[in-house]
N, C-alpha and C positions, 0 to 999 in steps of 0.2 A: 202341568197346568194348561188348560187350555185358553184360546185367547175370547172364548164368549164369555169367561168366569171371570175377566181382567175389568178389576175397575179404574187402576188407571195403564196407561198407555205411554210409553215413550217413547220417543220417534224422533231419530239424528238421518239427518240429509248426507249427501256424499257423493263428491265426484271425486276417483283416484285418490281418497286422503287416508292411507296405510296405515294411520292412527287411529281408526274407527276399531282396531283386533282390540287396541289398548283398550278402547274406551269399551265396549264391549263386555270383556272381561273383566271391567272394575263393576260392570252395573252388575251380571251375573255371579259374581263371589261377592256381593254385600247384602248383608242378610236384611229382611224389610219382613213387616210386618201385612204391606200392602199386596194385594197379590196385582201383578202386571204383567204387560208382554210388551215384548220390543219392537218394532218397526223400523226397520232401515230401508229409506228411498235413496237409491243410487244409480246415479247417471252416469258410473265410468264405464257401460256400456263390456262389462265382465272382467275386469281386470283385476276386481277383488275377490273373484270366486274363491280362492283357496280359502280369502276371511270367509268367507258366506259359510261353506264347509266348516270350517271348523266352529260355528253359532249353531247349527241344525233349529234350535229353537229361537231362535229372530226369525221372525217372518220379515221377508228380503222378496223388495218388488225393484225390478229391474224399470229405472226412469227412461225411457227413448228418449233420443236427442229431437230440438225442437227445431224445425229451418230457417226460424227467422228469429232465432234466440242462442246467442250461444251460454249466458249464464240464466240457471232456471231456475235458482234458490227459490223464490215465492213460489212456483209452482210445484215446485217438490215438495216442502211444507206443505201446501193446501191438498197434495193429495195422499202425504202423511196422516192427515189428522181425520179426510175423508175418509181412510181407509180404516183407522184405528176403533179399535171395539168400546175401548174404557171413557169415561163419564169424566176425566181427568184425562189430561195433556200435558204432558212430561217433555220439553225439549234440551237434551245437551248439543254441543259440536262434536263433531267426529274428528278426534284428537286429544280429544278433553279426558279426565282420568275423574272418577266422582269417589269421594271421601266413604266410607262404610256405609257414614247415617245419613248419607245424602238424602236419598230419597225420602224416607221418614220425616227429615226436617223441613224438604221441598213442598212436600203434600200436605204431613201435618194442618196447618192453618185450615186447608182446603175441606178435608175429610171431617173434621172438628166443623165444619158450618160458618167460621168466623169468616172467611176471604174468598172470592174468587179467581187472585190472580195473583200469584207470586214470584218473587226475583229471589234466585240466592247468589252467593259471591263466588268469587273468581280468587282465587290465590295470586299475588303479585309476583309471584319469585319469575323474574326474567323479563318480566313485562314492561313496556315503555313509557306507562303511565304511573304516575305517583297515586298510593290509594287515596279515594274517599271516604269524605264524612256522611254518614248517613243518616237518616232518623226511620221512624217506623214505616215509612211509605215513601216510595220514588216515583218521578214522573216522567220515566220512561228507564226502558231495558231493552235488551238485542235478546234473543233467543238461547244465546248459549247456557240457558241455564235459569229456566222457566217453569210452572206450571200453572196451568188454568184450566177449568172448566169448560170441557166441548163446546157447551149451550154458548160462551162470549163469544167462542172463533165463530159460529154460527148465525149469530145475531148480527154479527162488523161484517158479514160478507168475506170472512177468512182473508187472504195477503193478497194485497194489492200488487197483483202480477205484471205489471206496468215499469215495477221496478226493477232494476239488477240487484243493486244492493242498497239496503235499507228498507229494506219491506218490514224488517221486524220492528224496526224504531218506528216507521210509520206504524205499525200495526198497534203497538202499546201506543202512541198518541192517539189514537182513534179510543182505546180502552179506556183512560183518563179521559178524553172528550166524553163519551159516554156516562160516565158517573163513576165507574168503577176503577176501585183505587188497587193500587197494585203494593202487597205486602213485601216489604224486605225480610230475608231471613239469611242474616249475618254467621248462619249455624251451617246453611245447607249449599257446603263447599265443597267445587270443582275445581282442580290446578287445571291450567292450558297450557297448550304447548304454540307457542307462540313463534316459533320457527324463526329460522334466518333474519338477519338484520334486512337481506333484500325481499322476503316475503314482509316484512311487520312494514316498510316502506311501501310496497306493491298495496299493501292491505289499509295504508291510512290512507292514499290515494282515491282507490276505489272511493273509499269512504268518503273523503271529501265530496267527490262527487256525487255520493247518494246526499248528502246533506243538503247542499243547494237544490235537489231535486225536491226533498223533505219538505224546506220552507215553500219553495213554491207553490208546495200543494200546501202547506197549514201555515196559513197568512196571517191566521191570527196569532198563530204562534212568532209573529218577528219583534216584537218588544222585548222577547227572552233573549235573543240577540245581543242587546243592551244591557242585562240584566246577569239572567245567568249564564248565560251563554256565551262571552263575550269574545272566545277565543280564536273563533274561525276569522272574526271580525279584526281583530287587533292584528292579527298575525299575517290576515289580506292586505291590511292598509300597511305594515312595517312592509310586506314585499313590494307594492304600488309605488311605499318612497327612497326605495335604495338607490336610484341614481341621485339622492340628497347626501347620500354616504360616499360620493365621488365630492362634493363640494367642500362638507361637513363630516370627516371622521369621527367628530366624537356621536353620530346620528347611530352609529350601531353599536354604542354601550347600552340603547335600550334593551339589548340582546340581556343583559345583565338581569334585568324584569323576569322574564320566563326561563331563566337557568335557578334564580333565586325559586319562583315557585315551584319548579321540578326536582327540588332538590334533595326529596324524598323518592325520587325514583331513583333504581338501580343504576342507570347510566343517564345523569340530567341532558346531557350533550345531547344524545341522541334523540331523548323526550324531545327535543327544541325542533330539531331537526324532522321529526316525524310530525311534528304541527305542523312547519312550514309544508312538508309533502302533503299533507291535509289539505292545506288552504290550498296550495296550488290545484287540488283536484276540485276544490271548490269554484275555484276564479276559472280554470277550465269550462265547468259544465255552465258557468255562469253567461259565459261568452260566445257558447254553441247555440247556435239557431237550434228552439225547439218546434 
């Protein structure tokens, strides 16, 4: 297949993540209907060659490190999709393992004329979150498992490189600001690999702190805060009054609240535990002179 004949394009990011042979291999043994090419942007600067080798047919562009950047995720993304031939945009994580019919069910909506932008699911097995409810459209999704329409990334001015992490949640709030709704497809399932209790702790951190970056920049977004949002919030203020937990022991039975709603995740304890990491990465970036 060559990749001028690809109408859509997939294209997973990668520094050092040895999980991208997995993910690889699950997209090339699943039979599709659609014809695509793969794109892999990797910045571990050749430490995956053997994977590179053993894909011959991924085109593999080697990411240079940036000097005044040490995490590039938005960048590598935007010059994934720049580089990509197909009229569709296909993003998994490199790690991630995609179900047979993934793709068919990911593109689907897209290729049929009905959506320009679709979210499919993530398998819970391991994961620290409790799943969600969802209905036919979400108002927002991270990348790991995406597809949209070139002409949207083109039109938003592609990911807002300003970010470390959360360019992609900014990137779908920008898509929702614009008009365009983003389809769920509860069909088009990817497991992850969710790594170490100290990597999913490292990784809600980080996140924390894209989040405060997020609202800063989408202001009108802070009544969701309030609304649906409310966990970064609750979970800031319970940390702000734990020296009321030195006067007042029974002040941390409200722990009791987010063990009760987590209690559909695999391990609820650590769910609680991975908020508060959250929020503290929050309250950190909140407090940095920008």
């Amino acid at each position: 297949m060559k990749a001028s004949d690809s109408s859509v394009s997939i294209v997973i990011i990668s520094k050092n993540e040895r999980g991208l042979d997995e993910t690889l291999t699950s997209i090339e043994s699943s039979p599709s209907n659609a014809l695509r090419e793969i794109v892999v942007v990797d910045a571990s600067q050749g430490s995956l060659s053997t994977i590179s080798e053993k894909h011959p047919e991924v085109r593999w562009i080697d990411f240079p490190p940036l000097a005044e950047r040490s995490v590039t995720i938005p960048h590598q993304r935007n010059l994934g999709v720049a580089e990509a031939t197909g009229e569709i945009i296909v993003f998994i994580d490199a790690g991630c393992v995609a179900e047979p019919n993934w793709l068919e069910e990911l593109t689907r909506p897209i290729l049929e004329g009905q959506e320009q932008f679709v979210a499919g699911a993530v398998k819970h097995d391991g994961s620290p979150y409790p799943p969600r409810r969802r209905g036919l459209y979400v108002s927002e999704c991270p990348t790991m498992n995406v597809a949209f329409k070139k002409t949207v990334w083109s039109s938003l001015g592609g990911f807002d490189e300003s970010f470390s992490y959360g360019s992609d949640i900014d990137f779908s709030w920008r898509v929702v600001a614009s008009g365009i709704k983003i389809r769920w497809a509860e069909t088009a399932l990817i497991s992850h690999d969710w790594g170490t209790w100290r990597r999913q702790l490292r990784r809600s951190y980080v996140y924390g702190v894209g989040k405060t970056k997020l609202y800063r920049k989408h202001r009108a977004r802070w009544p969701v805060l309030f609304t649906s949002d409310p966990g970064p919030l609750a979970y800031a203020a319970f940390l702000l009054g734990t020296p009321l937990g030195m006067i007042f022991p029974s002040y941390f039975l409200i722990l009791a609240i987010p063990l009760w709603r987590n209690r559909r995740s695999d391990a609820p304890v650590f769910a609680v535990v991975n908020a508060f990491v959250n929020s503290i990465g929050s309250l950190v970036e909140l407090v940095r002179p920008t």
